[in-house]
Every structure is written in structure tokens, then in C-alpha cells.
PAKOLDO-529981 format. One record per residue (C-alpha): x, y, z; residue number from 1. Coordinates in nm, 3 decimals. Example, Ala and Ser with C-alpha at 12.3 -4.5 7.8 and 13.67 -1.06 7.14 Angstrom:
<atoms>
1.230, -0.450, 0.780, 1
1.367, -0.106, 0.714, 2
</atoms>
This chain:
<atoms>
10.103, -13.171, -6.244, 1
9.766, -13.211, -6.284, 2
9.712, -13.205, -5.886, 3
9.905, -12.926, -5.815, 4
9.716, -12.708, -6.044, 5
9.384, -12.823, -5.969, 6
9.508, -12.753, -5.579, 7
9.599, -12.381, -5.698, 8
9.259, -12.345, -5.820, 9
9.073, -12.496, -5.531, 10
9.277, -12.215, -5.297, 11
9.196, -11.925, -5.489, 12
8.851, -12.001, -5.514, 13
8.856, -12.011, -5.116, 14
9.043, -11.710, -5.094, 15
8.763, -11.537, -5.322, 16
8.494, -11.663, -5.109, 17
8.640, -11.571, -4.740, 18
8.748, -11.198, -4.914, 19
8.406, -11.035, -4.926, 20
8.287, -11.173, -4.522, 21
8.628, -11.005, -4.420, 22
8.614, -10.700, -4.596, 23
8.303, -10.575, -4.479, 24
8.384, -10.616, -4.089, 25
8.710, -10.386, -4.177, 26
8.518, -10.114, -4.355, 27
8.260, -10.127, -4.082, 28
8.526, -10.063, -3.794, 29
8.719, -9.855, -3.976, 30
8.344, -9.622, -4.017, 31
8.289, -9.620, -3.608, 32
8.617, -9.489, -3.582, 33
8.553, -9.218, -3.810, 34
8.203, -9.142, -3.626, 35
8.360, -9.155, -3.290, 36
8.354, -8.796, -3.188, 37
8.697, -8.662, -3.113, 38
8.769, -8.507, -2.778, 39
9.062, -8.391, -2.487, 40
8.975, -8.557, -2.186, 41
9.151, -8.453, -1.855, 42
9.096, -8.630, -1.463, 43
8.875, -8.441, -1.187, 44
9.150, -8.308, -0.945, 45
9.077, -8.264, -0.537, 46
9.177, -7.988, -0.417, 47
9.142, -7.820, -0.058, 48
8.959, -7.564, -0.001, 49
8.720, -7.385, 0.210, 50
8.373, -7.472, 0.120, 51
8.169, -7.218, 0.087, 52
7.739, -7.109, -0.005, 53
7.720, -6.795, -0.204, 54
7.451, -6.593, 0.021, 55
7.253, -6.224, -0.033, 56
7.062, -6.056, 0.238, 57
6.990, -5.771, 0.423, 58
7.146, -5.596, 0.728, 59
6.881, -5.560, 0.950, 60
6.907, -5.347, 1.325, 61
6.905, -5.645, 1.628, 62
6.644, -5.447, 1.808, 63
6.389, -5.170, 1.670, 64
6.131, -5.024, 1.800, 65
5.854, -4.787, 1.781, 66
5.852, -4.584, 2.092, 67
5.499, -4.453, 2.124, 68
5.288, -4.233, 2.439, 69
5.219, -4.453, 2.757, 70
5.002, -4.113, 2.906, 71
4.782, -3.921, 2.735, 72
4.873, -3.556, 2.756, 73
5.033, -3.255, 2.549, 74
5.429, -3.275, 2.460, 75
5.596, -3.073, 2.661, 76
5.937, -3.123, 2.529, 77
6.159, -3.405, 2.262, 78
6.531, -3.381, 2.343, 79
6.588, -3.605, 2.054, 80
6.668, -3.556, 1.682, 81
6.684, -3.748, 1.376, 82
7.015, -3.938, 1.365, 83
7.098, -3.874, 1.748, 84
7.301, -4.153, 1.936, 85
7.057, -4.269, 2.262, 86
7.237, -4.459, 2.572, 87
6.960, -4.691, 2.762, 88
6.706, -4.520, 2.997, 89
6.831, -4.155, 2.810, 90
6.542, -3.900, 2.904, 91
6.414, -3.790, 2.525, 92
6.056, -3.646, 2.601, 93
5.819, -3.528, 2.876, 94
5.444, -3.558, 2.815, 95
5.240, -3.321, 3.040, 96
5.452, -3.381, 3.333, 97
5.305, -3.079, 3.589, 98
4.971, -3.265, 3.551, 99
5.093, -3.596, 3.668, 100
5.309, -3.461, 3.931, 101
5.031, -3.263, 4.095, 102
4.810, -3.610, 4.053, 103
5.104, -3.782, 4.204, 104
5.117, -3.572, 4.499, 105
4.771, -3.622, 4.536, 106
4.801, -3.973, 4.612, 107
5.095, -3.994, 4.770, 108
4.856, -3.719, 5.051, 109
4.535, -3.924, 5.029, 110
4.775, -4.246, 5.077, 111
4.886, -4.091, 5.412, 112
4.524, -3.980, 5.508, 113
4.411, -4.323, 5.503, 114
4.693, -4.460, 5.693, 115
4.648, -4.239, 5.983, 116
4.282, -4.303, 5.991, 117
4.359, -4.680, 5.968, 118
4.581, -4.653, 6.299, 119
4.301, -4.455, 6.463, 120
4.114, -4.750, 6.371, 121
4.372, -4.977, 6.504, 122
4.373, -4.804, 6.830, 123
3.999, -4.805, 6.884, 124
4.024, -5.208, 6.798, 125
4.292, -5.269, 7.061, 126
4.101, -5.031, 7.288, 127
3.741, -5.214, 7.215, 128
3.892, -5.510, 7.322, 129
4.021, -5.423, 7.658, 130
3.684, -5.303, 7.756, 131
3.501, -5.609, 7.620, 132
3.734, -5.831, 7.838, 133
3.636, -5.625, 8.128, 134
3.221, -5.640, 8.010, 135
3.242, -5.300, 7.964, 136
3.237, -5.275, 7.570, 137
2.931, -5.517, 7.416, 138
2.997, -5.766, 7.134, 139
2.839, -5.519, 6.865, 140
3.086, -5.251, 6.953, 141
3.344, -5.527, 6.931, 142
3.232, -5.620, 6.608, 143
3.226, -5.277, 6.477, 144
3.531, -5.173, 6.546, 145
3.644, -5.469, 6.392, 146
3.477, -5.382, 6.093, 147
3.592, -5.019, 6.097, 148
3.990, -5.142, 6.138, 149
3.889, -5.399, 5.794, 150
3.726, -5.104, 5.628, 151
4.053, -4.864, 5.736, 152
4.311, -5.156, 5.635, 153
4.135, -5.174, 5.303, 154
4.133, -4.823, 5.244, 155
4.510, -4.814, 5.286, 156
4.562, -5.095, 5.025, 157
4.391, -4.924, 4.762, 158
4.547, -4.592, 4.823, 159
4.892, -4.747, 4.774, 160
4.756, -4.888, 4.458, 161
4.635, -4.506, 4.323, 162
4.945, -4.431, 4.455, 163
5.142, -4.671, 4.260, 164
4.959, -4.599, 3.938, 165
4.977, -4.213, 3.988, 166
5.349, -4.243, 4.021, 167
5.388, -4.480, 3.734, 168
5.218, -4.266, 3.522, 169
5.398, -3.960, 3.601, 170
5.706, -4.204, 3.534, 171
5.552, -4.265, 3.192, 172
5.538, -3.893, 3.091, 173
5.894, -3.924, 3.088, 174
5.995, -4.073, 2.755, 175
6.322, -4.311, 2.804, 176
6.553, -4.495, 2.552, 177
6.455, -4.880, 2.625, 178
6.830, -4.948, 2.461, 179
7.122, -4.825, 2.327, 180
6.999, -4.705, 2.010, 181
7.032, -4.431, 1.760, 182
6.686, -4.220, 1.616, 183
6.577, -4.294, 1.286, 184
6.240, -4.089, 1.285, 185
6.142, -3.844, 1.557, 186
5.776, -3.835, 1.476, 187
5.611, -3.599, 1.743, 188
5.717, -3.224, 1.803, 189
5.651, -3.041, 2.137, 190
5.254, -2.937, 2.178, 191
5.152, -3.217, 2.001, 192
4.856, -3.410, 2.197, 193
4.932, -3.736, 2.247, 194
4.669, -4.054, 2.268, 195
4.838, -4.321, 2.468, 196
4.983, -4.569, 2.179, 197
5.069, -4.263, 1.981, 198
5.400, -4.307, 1.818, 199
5.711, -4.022, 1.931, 200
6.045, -4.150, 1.804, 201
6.120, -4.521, 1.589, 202
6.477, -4.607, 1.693, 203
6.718, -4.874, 1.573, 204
7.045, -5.038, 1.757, 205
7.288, -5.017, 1.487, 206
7.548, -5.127, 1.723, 207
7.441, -5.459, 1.665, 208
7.294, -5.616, 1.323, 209
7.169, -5.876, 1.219, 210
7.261, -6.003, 0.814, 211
6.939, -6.210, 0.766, 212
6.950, -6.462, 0.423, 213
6.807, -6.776, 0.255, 214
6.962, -7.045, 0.170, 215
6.842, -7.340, -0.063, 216
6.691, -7.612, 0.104, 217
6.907, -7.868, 0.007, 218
7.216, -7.729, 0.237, 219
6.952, -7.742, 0.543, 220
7.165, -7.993, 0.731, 221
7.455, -7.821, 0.642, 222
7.430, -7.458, 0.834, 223
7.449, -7.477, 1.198, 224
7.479, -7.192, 1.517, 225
7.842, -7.016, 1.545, 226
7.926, -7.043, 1.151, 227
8.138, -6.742, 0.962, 228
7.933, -6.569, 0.718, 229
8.203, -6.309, 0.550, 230
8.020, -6.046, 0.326, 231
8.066, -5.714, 0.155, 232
7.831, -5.411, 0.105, 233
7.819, -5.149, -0.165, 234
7.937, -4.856, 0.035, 235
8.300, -5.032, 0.121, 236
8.308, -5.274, -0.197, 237
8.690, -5.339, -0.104, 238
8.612, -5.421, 0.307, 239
8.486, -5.769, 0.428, 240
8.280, -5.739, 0.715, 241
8.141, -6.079, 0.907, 242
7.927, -6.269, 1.161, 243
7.813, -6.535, 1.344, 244
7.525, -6.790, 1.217, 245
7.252, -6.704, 1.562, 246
6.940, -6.788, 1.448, 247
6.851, -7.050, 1.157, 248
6.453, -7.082, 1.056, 249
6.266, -7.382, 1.155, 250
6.039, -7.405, 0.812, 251
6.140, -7.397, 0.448, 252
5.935, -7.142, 0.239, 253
5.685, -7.374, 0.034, 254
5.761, -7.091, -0.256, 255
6.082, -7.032, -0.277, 256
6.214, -7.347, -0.162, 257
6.466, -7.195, 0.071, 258
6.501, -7.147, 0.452, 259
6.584, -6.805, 0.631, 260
6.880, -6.830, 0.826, 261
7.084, -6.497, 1.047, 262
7.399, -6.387, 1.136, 263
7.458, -6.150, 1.420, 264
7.713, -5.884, 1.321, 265
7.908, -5.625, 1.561, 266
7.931, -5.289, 1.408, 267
8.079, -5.071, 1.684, 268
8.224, -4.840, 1.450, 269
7.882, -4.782, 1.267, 270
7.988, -4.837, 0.921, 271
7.736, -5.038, 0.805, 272
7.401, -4.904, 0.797, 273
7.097, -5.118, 0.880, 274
6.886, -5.245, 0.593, 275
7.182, -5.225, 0.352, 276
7.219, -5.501, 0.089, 277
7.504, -5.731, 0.132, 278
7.679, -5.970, -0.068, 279
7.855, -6.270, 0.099, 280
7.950, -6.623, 0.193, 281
7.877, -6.866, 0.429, 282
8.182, -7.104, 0.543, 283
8.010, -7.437, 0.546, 284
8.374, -7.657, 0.611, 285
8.731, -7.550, 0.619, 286
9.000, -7.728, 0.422, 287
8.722, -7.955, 0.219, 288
8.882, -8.195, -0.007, 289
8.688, -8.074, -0.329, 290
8.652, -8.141, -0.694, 291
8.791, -7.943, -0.928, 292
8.761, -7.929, -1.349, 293
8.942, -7.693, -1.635, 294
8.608, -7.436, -1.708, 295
8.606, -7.545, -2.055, 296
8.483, -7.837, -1.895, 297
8.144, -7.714, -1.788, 298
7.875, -7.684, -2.010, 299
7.570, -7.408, -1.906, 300
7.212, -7.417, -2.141, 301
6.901, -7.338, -2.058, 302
6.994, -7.297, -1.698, 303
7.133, -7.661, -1.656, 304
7.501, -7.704, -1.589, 305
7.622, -7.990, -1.694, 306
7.993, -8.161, -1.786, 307
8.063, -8.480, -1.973, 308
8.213, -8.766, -1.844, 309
8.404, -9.022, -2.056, 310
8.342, -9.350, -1.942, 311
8.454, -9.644, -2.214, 312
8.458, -9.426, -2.481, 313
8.130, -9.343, -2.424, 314
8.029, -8.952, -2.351, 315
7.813, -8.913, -2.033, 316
7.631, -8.551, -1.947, 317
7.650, -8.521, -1.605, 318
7.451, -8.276, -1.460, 319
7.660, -8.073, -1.126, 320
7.634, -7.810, -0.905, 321
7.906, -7.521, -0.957, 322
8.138, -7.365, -0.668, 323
8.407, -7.114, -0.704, 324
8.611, -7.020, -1.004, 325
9.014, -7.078, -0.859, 326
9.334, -7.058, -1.122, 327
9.131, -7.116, -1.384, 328
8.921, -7.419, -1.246, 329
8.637, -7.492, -1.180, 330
8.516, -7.625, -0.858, 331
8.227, -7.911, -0.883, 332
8.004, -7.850, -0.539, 333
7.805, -8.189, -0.631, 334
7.791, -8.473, -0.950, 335
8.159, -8.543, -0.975, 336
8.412, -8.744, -0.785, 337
8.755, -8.820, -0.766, 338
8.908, -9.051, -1.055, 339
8.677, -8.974, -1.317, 340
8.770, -8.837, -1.627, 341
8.588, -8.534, -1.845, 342
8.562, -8.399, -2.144, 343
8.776, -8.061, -2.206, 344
8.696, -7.966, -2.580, 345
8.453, -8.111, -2.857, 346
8.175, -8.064, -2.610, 347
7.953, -7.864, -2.924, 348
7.903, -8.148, -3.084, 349
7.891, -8.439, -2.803, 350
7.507, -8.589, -2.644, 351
7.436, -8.841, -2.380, 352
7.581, -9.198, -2.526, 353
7.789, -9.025, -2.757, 354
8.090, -9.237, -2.873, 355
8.422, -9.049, -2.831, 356
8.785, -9.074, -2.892, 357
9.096, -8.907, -2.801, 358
9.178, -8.633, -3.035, 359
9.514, -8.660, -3.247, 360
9.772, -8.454, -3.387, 361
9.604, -8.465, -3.732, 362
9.239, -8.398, -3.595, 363
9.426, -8.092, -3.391, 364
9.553, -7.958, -3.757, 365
9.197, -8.046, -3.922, 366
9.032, -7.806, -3.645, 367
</atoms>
């Protein structure tokens, strides 16, 4: 009897003493649960899609120019006006063109002088000869008759050059379209006296533009020759124009950390006016296997973007790059892949190494 109650006490005096080291391990667990921060979690889905950069230019005219006086001389006429449609080689001004005529048929008359003198020359050469041959002629008449034939051959060479120049010229009073182009400016007006360089009419082809762009350096590897840019401009909000990627930039600006890149677009119809603004996109890959997140999930402050990833209960922020908005997700460009899981709501109160678990029914009716 004795025994059996001195056992009784030796077993509740053990059960006293192991009763405070387990108690404190169960309050302590049952405390990280209730500091855990609670939070709906949902996978990164892959979709397909065409992936896309979000670009902003300006339409500018393939060729432009600045059409200015090659002769010196009063306008005579412009044939020309402000908005007119130009073919190439179209006749749009004269510049003093009786001058340059008379000067041409000047030359083309001294020109013929000079060649019949040269083949009186010629003659008195072959001539010169025959009577050396027979001792008649001596070797200085020989010699200058040579001389004379050089002098007349010589002659002839540079009056086909004055020639040349006086018909180029008169060419040049004759103001031509160098392309098919339309007039933006007509600049001189007939009797205006014109210093050669002066400018007459600054043209544009608007048949053919060119949508030029930057694009952040990062995606430099990325945009190649031949790719669709689609775009829109404010005068036809609800019409998508495009292009062809032509030209890319061989430097990236050391300011703006972006490289030029251009599209060459047809605009037969002449809708699109050149230097319009234009909105658009450039079609880096079609049917790209992308990421894709609920837009709750993404976080925006202070111009970060960020989303937090759950990784063994433990809340990661993830800083990514942002695509498209499509059915109400969001599509992750960079910093996300396949498999992982993020955090949907709770995302006020979550930080980098935050501990997290899955939110209930009863935190649901707390909130």
C-alpha cells in the first residue's frame, strides 16, 4: 500500500515537471500561426499569345527634300502649289530660261566653229605631210602644222565642254520633281531672283513613310528586318495601319537608354499624314507560350512592379516586367515562370520574407 502510493506521488511529480517544457513549445507554435500573414495564392498559367513591345513614334515622309536654284537667274514661272501631287521629273519652275537658251545656242555655234577650223587643220596636216615626203614642205612647216591640228583638236574639246555646261545649265533652269512627291511649301513666287542654292519648293513622298521609334535596350536582340509593327494614329483612332521593321539603329542612345529602330509603311491612299504621332506594337514572336497572373496579383509603387511569390510559406517580392492586360490577366513579360505560385489578396500587408498562410473560411468572415 505503501508502494503504490509513494509510486502515485513519484508520477505526478514527473508529470508537474515535464508540463511547463511542453507548454511553452505549444503556445509558441500556436503564436507563428497567428502571425503568419493570411493570403489566396493561385499558379502562374501559360498561355499563347503573340508577344508583343508597346512602341510610340512618328510617321516620317521616306524621302524629303528641299528643292533649291541650280542657276542663278529671275523666276520666270512655279507651276506648283502648296499641297499639289508631283509625278518624277514633273516640270514645276523655269528660272531665266531665254538667257540660257541664247547662251546655249552660243555654244552649241562656237562648238561648230572650232570643229570646222580643226578639219581645216586636219587637212593642212595630211597635206604638210605629202609635201614633206616629197622634200617639198621643211620639217618646221611639218611641225607647225602639227601644232596647229593639236591646238585645233584642243579647241574642239573645250568647246564641247562650254557646250555641255551651257546646255546643262539651261537644263537646270528647268525646275523638275526628283520623285514622286507631293508640295509641302512652295517658297519662291515668279520674279523672285534666285542665288544658286536658293530654296523654291520643300516636297515630301507621302506615298511612302517611314514610322520611326525607340525601343528599350534590353529587347536589342529581339527586333530584327521584316517584323510587323501594327499601329494607330489619332485621326482614324478605330483603323490599324502597319509596316515592315527596314532599318534598326546601330548605337543605343547613352541618355535614354534606347535604340531607334523604323518601319517602312505604304500609304497609297494618303491617309496618314507624315509627321503624325502614332501609337503601336511591335510583333516580337507569334504564338509565345507566356505567363500569365489574376491583376490583383501585381503590385505597382513607386514605379516598381512587383508580385509575390509563395515559396514554403514564405512571401517573396518578385520584381517583373508587365505585358498585356487579356480576360482579366495579367501577362508577366519577364520574373515569373511556369509552376510557381503567387499571391492574389493580402498583398497590403505582406514584405520580402514574410511568413504566409492560406486564408480560411473564418479569416474570409473576419475580413
Amino acid at each position: 500500500m505503501r508502494l503504490a502510493r509513494l509510486a502515485f506521488i513519484l508520477s505526478c511529480g514527473l508529470l508537474a515537471a515535464l508540463l511547463p517544457s511542453c507548454a511553452p513549445r505549444e503556445s509558441k507554435a500556436r503564436q507563428q500561426t497567428t502571425d503568419a500573414i493570411p493570403v489566396s495564392v493561385q499558379s502562374v498559367q501559360m498561355l499563347k499569345v503573340d508577344r508583343t513591345l508597346p512602341v510610340v513614334g512618328t510617321l516620317f515622309p521616306k524621302d524629303e527634300a528641299t528643292l533649291g536654284a541650280e542657276v542663278e537667274g529671275k523666276v520666270e514661272a512655279t507651276m506648283a502649289e502648296f499641297g499639289d501631287r508631283l509625278t518624277n521629273r514633273q516640270l514645276i519652275a523655269q528660272i531665266d530660261t531665254t538667257t540660257y537658251e541664247a547662251l546655249a545656242r552660243q555654244a552649241s555655234a562656237n562648238l561648230a566653229r572650232v570643229k570646222a577650223t580643226s578639219a581645216n587643220t586636219e587637212q593642212n596636216l595630211k597635206r604638210t605631210r605629202e609635201l614633206n615626203k616629197s622634200a617639198i614642205a621643211s620639217i618646221s612647216d611639218l611641225d607647225g602644222a602639227v601644232a596647229t591640228a593639236a591646238q585645233a583638236t584642243a579647241d574642239v574639246k573645250a568647246a564641247e565642254a562650254a557646250e555641255a555646261i551651257a546646255r546643262l545649265n539651261l537644263e537646270r533652269s528647268r525646275v523638275r520633281a526628283p520623285f514622286d512627291a507631293a508640295v509641302a511649301e512652295r517658297i519662291a513666287s515668279a520674279g523672285d531672283f534666285m542665288k544658286v542654292g536658293a530654296p523654291l519648293f520643300r516636297i515630301v513622298n507621302d506615298g511612302v513613310l517611314k514610322y520611326i521609334v525607340q525601343a528599350p535596350e534590353r529587347y536589342a536582340g529581339q527586333v530584327h528586318k521584316q517584323q510587323l509593327v501594327r499601329f494607330t494614329v489619332d485621326a482614324f483612332p478605330e483603323e490599324e495601319f502597319e509596316g515592315r521593321v527596314y532599318l534598326i539603329s546601330p548605337a543605343v542612345n547613352t541618355t535614354t537608354r534606347g535604340f531607334a529602330f523604323g518601319a517602312l509603311v505604304h500609304n497609297s491612299e494618303r491617309k496618314l499624314k507624315a509627321n503624325s504621332f502614332a501609337r503601336g506594337e511591335l510583333f516580337l514572336q507569334n504564338d509565345a507560350s507566356m505567363p500569365f497572373v489574376p491583376l490583383d496579383c501585381v503590385v505597382n509603387f513607386a514605379g516598381v512592379t512587383k508580385v509575390f511569390v509563395i515559396d514554403n510559406g514564405v512571401a517573396r517580392a518578385r520584381i517583373v516586367q508587365t505585358g498585356r492586360v487579356r480576360d482579366g490577366l495579367q501577362e508577366i513579360s519577364s520574373g515569373l515562370k511556369e509552376g510557381e505560385t503567387v499571391a492574389v489578396s493580402g498583398q497590403s500587408k505582406l514584405f520580402d520574407g514574410a511568413k504566409v498562410r492560406l486564408k480560411s473560411s473564418g479569416d474570409a468572415k473576419s475580413t
